[in-house]
N, CA, C and O atoms as a MOPAC input file, in Angstrom:
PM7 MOZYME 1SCF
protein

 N      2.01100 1    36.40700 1     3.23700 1
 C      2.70400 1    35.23700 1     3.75100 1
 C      2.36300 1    34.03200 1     2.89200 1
 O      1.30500 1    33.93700 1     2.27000 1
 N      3.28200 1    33.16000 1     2.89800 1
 C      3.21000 1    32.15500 1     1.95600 1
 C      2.27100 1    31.08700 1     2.82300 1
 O      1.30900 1    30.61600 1     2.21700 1
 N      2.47900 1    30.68900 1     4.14900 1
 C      2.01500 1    30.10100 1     4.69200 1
 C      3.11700 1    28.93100 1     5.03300 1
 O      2.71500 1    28.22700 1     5.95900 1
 N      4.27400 1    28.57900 1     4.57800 1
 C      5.15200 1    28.06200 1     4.69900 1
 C      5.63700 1    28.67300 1     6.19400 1
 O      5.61800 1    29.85200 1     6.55000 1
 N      6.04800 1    27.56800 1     6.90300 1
 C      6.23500 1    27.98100 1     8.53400 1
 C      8.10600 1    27.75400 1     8.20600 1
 O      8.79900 1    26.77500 1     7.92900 1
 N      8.35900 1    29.10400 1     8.40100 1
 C     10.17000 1    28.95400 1     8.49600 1
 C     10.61500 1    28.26300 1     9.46900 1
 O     11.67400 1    27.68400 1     9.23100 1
 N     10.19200 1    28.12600 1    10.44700 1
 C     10.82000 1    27.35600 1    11.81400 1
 C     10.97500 1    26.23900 1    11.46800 1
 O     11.80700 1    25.50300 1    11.99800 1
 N      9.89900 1    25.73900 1    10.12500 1
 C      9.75300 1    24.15100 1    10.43900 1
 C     11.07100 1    23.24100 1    10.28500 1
 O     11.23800 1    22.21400 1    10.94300 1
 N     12.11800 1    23.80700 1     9.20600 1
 C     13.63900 1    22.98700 1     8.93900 1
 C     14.69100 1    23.01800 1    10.35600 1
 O     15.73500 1    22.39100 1    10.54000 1
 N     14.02200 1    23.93900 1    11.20400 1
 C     14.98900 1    24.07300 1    12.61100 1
 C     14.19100 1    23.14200 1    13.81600 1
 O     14.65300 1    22.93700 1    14.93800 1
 N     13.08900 1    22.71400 1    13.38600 1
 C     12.41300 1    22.24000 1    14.76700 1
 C     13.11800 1    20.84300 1    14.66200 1
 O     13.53000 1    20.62000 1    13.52400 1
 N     13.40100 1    19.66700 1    15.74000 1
 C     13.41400 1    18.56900 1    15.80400 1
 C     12.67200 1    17.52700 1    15.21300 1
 O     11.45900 1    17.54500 1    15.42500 1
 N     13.23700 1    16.42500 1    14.36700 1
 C     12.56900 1    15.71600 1    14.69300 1
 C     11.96300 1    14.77100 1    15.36800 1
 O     12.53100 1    14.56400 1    16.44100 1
 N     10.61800 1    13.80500 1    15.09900 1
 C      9.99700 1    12.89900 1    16.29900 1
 C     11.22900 1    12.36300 1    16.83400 1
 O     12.24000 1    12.07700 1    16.19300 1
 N     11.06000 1    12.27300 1    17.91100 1
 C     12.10600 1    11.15400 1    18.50600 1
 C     13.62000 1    12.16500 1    18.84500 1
 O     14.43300 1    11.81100 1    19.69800 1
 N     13.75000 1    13.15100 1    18.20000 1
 C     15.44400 1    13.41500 1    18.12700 1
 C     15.01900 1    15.04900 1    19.58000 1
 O     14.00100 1    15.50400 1    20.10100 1
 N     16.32400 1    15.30800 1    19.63100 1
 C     16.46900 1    16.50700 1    20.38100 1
 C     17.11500 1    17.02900 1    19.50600 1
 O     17.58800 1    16.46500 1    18.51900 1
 N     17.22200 1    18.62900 1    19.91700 1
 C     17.46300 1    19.48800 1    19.39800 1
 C     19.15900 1    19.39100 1    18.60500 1
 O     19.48100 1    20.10700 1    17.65700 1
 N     19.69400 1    18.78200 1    18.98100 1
 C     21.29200 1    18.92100 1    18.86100 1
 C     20.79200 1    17.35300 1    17.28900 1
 O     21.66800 1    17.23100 1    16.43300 1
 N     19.88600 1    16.68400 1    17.17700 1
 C     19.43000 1    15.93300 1    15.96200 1
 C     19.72700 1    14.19300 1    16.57300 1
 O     19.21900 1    13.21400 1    16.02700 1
 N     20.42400 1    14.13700 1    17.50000 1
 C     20.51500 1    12.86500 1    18.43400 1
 C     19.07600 1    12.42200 1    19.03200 1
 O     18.29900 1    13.16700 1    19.63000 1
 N     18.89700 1    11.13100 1    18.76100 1
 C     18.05500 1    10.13900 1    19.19400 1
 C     17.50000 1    10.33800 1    20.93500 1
 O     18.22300 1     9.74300 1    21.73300 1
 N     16.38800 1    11.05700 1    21.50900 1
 C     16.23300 1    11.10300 1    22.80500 1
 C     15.47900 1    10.00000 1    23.41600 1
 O     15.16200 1     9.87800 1    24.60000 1
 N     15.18400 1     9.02900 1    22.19200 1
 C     13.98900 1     7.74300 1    23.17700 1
 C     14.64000 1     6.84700 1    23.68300 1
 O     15.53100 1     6.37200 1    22.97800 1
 N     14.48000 1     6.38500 1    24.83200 1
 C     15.30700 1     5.21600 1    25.29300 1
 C     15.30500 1     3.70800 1    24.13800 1
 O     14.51000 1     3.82800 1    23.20600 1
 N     15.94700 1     2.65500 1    24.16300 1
 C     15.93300 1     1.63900 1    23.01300 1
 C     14.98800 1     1.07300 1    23.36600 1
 O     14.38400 1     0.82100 1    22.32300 1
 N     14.21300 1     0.53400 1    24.50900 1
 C     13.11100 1    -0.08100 1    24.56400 1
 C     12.00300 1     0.68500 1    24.01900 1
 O     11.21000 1     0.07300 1    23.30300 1
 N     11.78600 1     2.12000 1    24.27300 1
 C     10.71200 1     2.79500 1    23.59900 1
 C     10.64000 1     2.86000 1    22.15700 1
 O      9.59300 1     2.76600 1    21.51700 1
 N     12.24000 1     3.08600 1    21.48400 1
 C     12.20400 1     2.73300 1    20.26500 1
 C     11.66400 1     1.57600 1    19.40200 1
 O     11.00000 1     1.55200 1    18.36600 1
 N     12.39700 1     0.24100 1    20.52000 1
 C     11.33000 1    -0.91000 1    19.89500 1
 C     10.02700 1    -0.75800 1    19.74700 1
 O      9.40900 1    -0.99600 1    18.70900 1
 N      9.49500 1    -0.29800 1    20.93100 1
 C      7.87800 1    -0.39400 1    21.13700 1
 C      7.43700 1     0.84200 1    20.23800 1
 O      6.25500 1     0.72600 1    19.91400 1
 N      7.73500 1     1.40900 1    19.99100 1
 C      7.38700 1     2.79500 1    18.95900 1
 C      7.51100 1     1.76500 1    17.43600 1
 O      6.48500 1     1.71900 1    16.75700 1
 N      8.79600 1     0.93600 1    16.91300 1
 C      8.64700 1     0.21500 1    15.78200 1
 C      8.03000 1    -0.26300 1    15.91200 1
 O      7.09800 1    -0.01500 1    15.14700 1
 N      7.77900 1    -1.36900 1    16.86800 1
 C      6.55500 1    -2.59200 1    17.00400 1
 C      4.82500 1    -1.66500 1    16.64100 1
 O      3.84200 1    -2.18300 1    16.11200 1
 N      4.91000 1    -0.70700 1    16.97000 1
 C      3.28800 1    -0.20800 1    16.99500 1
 C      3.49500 1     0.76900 1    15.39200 1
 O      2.45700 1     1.22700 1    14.91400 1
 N      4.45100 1     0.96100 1    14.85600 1
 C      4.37400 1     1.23000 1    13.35500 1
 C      4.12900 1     0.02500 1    12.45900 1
 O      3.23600 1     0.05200 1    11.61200 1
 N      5.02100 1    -1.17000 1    12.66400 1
 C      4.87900 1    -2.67800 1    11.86400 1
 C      3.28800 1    -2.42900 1    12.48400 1
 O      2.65300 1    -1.84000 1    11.60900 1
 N      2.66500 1    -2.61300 1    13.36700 1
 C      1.22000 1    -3.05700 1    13.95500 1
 C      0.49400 1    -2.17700 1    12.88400 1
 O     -0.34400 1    -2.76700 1    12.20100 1
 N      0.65500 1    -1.13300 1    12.69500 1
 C     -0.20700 1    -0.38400 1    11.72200 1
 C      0.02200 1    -0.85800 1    10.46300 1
 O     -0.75300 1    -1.54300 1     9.79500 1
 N      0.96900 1    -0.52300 1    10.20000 1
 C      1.19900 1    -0.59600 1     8.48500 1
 C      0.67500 1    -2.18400 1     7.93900 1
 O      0.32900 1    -2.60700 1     6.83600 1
 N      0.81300 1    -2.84600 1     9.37200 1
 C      0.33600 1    -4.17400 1     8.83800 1
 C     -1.53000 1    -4.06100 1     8.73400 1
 O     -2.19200 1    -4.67100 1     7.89400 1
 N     -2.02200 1    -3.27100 1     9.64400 1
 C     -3.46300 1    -2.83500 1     9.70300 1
 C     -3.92300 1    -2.48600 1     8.60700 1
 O     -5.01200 1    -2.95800 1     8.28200 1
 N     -3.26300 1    -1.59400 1     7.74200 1
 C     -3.34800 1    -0.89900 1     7.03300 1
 C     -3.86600 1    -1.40800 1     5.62900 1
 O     -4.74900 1    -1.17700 1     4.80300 1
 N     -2.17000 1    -2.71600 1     5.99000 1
 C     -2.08600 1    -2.96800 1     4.04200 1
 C     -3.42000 1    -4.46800 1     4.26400 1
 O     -3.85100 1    -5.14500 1     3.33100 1
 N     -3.72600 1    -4.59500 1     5.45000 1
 C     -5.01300 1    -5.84600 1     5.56600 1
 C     -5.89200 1    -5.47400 1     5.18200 1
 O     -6.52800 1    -6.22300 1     4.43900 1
 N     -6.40500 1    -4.15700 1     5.46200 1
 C     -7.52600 1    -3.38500 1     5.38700 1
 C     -7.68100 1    -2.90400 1     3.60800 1
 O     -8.69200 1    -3.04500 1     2.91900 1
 N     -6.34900 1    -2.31500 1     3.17600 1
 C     -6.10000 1    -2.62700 1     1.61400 1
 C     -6.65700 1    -3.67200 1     1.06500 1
 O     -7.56200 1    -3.55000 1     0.23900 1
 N     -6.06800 1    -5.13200 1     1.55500 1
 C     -6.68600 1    -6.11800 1     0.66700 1
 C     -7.78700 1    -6.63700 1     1.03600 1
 O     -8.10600 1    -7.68200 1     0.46800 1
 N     -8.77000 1    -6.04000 1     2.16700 1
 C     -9.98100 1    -6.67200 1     2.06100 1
 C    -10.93400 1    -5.65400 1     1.10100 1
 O    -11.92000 1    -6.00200 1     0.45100 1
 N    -10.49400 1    -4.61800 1     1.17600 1
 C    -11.37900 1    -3.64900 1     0.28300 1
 C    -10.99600 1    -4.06400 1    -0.90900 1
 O    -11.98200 1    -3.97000 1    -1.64000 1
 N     -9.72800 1    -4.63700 1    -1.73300 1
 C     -9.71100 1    -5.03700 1    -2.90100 1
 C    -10.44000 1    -6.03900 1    -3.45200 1
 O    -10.90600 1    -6.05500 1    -4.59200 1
 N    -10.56200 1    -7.19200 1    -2.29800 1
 C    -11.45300 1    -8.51800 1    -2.66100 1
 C    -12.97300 1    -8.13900 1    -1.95700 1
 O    -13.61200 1    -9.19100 1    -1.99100 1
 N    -13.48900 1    -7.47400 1    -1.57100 1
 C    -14.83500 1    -7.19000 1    -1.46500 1
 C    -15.02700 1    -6.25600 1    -3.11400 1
 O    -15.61000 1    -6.82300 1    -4.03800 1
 N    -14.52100 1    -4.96400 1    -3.27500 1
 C    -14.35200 1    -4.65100 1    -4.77900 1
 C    -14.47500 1    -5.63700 1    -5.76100 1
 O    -15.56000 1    -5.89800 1    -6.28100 1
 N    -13.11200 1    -6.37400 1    -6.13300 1
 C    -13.61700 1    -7.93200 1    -6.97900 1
 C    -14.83900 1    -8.47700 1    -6.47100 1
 O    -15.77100 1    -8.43000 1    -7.27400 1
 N    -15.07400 1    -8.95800 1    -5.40500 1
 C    -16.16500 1    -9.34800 1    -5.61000 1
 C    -17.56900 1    -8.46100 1    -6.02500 1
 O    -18.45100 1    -9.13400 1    -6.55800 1
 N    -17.79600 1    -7.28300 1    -5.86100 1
 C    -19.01600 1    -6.68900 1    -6.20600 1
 C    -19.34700 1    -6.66200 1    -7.82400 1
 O    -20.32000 1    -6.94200 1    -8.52400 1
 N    -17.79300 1    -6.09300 1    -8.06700 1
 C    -17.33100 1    -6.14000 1    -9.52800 1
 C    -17.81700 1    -7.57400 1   -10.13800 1
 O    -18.91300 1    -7.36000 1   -10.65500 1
 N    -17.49800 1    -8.79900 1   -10.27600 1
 C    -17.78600 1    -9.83000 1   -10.66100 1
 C    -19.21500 1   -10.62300 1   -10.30500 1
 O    -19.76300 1   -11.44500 1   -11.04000 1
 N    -19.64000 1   -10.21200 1    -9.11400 1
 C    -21.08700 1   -10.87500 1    -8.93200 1
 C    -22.09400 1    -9.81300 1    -9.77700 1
 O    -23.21000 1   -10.19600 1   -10.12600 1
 N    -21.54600 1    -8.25200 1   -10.12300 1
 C    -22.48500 1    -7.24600 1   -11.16200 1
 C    -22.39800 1    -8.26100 1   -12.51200 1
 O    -23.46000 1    -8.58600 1   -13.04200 1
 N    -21.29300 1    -8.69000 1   -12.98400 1
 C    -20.80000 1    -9.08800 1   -14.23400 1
 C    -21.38200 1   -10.50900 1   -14.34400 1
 O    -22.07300 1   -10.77500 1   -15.32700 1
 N    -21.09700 1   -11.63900 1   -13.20000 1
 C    -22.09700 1   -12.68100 1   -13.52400 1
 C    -23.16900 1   -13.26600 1   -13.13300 1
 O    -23.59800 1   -14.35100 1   -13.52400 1
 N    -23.77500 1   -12.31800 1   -12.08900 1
 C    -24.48600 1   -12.96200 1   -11.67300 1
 C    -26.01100 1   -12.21200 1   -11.84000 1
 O    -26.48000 1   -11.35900 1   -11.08700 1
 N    -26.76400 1   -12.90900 1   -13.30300 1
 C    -27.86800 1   -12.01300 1   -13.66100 1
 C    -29.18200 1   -12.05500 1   -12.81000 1
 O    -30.01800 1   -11.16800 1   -12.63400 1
 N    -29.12900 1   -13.31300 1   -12.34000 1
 C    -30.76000 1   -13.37800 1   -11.83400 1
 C    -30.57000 1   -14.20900 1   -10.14100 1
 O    -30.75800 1   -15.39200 1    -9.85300 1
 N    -30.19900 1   -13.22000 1    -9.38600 1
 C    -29.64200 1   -14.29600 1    -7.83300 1
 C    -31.17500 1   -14.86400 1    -7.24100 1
 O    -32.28600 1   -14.38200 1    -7.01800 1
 N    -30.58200 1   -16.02100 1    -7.15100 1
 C    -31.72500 1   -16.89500 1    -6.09400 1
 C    -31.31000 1   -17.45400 1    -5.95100 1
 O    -30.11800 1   -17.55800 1    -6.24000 1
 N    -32.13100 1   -18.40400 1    -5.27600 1
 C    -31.79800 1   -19.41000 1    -4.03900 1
 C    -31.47100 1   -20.72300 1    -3.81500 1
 O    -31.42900 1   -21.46400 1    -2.83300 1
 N    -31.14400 1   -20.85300 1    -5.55300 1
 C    -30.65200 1   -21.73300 1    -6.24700 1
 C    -29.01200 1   -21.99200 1    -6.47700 1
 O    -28.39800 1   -21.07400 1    -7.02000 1
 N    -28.39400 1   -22.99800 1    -6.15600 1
 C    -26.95600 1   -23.15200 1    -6.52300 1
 C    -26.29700 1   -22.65600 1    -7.65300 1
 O    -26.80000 1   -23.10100 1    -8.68500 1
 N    -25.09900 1   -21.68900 1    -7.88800 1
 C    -24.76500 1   -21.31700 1    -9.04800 1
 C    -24.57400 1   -22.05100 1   -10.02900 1
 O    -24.13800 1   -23.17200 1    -9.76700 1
 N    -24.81500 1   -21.71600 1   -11.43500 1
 C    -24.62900 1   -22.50000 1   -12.34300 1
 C    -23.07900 1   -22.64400 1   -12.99500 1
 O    -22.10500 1   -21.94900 1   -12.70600 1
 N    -23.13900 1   -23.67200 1   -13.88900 1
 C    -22.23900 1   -23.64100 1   -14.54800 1
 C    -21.50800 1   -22.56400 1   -14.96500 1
 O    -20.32300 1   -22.33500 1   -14.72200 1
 N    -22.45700 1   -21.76600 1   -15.75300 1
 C    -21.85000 1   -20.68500 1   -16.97100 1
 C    -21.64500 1   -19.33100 1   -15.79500 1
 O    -21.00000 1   -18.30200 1   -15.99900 1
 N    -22.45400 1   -19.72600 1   -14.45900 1
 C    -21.96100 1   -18.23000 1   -13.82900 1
 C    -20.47800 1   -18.61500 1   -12.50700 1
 O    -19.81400 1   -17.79600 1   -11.87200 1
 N    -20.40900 1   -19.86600 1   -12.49800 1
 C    -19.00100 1   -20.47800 1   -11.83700 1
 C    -17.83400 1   -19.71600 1   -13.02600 1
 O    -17.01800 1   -18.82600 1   -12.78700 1
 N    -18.06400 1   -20.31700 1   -14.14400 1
 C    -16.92500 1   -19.92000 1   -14.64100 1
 C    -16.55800 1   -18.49700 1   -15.34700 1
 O    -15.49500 1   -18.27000 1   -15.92400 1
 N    -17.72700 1   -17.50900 1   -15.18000 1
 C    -17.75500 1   -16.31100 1   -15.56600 1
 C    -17.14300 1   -15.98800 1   -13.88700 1
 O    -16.31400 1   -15.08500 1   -14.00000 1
 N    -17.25400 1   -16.34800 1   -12.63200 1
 C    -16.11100 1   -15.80900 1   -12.09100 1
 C    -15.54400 1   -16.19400 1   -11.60000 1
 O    -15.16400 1   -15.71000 1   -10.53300 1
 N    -15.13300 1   -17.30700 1   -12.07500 1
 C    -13.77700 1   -17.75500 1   -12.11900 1
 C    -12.43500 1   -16.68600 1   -12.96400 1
 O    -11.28300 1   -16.36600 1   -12.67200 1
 N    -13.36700 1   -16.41300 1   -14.10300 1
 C    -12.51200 1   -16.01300 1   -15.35400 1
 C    -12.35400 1   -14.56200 1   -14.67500 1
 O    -11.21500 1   -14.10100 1   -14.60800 1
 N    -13.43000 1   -13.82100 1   -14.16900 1
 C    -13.78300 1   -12.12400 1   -13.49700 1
 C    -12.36200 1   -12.16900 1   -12.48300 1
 O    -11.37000 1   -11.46700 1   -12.67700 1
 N    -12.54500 1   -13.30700 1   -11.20800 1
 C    -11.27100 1   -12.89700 1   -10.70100 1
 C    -10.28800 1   -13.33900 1   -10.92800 1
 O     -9.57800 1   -13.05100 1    -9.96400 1
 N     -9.71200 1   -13.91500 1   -11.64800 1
 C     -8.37500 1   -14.25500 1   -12.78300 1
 C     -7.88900 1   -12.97200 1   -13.40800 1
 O     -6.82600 1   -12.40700 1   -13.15000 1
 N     -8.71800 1   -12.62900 1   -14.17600 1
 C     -8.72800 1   -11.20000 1   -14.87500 1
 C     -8.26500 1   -10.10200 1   -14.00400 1
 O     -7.37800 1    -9.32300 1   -14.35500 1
 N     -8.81600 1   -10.04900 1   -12.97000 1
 C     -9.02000 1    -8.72400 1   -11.64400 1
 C     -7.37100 1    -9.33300 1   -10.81700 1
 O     -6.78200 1    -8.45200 1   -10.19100 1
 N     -6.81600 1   -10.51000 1   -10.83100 1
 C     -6.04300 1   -10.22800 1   -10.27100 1
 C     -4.75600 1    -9.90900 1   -10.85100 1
 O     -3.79500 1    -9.28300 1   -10.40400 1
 N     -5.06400 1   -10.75700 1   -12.45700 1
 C     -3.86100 1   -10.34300 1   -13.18800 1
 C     -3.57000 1    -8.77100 1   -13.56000 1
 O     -2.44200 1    -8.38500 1   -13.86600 1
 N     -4.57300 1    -8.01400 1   -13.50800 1
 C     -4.65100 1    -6.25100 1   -13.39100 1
 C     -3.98500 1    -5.96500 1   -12.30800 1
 O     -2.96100 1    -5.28700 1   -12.39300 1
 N     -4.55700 1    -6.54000 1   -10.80600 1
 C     -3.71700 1    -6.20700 1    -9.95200 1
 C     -2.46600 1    -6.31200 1    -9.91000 1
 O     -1.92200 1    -5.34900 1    -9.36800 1
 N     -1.59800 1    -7.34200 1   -10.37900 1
 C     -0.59900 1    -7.85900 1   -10.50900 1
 C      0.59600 1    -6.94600 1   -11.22900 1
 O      1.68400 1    -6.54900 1   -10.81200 1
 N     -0.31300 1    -6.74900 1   -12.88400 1
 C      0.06400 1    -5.32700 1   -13.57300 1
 C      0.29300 1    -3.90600 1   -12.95000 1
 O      1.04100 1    -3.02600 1   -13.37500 1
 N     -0.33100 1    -3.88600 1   -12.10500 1
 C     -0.42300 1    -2.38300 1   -11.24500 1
 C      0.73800 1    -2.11800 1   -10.34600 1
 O      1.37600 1    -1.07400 1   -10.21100 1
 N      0.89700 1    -3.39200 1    -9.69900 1
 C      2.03800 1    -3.58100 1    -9.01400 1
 C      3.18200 1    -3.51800 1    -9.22600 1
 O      4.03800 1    -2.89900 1    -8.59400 1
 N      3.29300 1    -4.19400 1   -10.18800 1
 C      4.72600 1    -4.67200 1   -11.31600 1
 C      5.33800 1    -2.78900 1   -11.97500 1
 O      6.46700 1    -2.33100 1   -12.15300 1
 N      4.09700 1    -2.25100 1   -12.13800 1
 C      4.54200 1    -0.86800 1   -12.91000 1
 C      4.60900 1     0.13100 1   -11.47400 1
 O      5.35200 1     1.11100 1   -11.41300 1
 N      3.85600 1    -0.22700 1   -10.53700 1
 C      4.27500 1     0.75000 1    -9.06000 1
 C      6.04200 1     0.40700 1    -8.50200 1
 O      7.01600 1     1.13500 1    -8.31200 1
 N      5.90200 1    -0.43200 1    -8.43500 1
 C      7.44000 1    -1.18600 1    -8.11500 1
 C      8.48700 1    -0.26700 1    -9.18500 1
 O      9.29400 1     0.60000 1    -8.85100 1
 N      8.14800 1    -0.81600 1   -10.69600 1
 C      9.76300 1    -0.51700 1   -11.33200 1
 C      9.56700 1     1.36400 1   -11.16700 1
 O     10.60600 1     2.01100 1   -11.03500 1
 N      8.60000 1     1.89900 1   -11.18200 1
 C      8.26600 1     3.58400 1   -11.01700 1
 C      9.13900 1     3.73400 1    -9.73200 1
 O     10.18700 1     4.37900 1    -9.75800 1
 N      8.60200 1     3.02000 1    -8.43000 1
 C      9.26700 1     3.36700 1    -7.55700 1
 C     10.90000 1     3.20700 1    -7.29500 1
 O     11.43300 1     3.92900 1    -6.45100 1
 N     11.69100 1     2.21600 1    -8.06300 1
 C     12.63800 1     1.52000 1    -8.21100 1
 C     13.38600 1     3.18700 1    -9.19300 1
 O     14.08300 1     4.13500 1    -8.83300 1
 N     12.90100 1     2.87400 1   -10.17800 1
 C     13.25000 1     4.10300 1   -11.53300 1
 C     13.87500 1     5.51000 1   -10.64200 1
 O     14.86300 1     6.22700 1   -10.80300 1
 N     12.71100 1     5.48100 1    -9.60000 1
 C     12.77100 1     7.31400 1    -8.97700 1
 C     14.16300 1     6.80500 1    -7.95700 1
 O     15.34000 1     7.12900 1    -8.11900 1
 N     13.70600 1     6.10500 1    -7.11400 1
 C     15.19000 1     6.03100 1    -6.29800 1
 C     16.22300 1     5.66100 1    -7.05200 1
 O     17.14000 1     6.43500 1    -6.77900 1
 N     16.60900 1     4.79200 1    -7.95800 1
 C     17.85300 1     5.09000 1    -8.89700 1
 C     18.13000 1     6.62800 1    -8.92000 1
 O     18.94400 1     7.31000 1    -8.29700 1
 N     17.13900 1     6.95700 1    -9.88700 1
 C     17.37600 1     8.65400 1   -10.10900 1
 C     17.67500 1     9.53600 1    -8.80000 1
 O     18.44700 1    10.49400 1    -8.83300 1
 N     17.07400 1     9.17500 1    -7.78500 1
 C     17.69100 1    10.25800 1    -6.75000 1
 C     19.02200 1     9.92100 1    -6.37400 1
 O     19.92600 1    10.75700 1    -6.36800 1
 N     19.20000 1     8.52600 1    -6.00700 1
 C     20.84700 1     8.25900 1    -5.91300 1
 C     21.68200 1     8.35300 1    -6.65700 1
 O     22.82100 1     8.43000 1    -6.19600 1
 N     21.52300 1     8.38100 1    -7.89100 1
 C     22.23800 1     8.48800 1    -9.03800 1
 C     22.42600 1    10.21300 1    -8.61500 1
 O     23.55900 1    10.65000 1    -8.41700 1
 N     21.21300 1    11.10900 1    -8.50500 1
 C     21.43500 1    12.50300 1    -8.73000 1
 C     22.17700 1    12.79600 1    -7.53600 1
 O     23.06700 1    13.61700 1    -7.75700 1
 N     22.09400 1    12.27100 1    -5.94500 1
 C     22.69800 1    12.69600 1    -4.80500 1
 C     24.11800 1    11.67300 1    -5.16900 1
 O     24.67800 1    11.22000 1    -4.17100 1
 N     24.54900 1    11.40000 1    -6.16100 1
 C     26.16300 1    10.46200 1    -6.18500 1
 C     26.01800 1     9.49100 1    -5.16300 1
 O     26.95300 1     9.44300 1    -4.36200 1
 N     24.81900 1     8.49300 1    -4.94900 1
 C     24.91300 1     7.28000 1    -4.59300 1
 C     24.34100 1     6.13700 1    -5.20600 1
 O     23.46100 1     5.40600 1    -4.75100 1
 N     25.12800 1     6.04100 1    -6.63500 1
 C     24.86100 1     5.24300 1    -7.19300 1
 C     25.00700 1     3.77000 1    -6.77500 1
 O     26.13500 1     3.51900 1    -6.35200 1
 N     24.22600 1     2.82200 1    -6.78600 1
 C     24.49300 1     1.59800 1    -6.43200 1
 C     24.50000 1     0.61300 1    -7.34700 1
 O     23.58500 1     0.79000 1    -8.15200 1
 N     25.21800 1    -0.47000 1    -7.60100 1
 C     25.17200 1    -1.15600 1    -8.91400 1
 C     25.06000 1    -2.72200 1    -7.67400 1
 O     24.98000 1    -3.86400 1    -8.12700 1

């Protein structure tokens, strides 16, 4: 056995009945969207605090040689200043090439299923 479950293209999906029609009432539907937006918004928060705790570990390794209890200096203000400038313009890059990748593939699938959109 492959392990591939044949039933799975005949079972329903969430939300639908068997005939492929919508069985949740519209208020449950809202409240079912409302608690997906609630996550995904959880989600992508939780994304960017792990990115700026990252930058920061990243940049206080890079400038900050000798910590005490002393006010930062000059030369280590602007070493990260420059650290997260750098770290976000990468991020920025990452994005910019996730986007047109993701953009590129859905062209190509609509283009390949004849729904091209101009």
């Amino acid at each position: 056995s492959s392990g591939i479950n044949a039933e799975w293209p005949l079972r329903p999906g969430f939300g639908q009945s068997a005939s492929g029609t919508s069985s949740l009432h519209p208020s449950d539907a809202i409240k079912m969207q409302d608690v997906i937006t609630a996550i995904e918004t959880s989600i992508q928060l939780e994304s960017q605090m792990n990115i700026v705790k990252f930058m920061n570990q990243k940049c206080f390794e890079r400038c900050i040689y000798k910590p005490t209890s002393s006010p930062l200096g000059n030369g280590e203000r602007q070493c990260i200043a420059k650290c997260m400038d750098r770290f976000q313009d990468g991020l920025k890059v990452v994005n910019q090439t996730i986007m047109q990748r993701a953009k590129a593939e859905s062209e190509a699938m609509n283009h390949n299923a004849g729904l091209s959109y101009k």
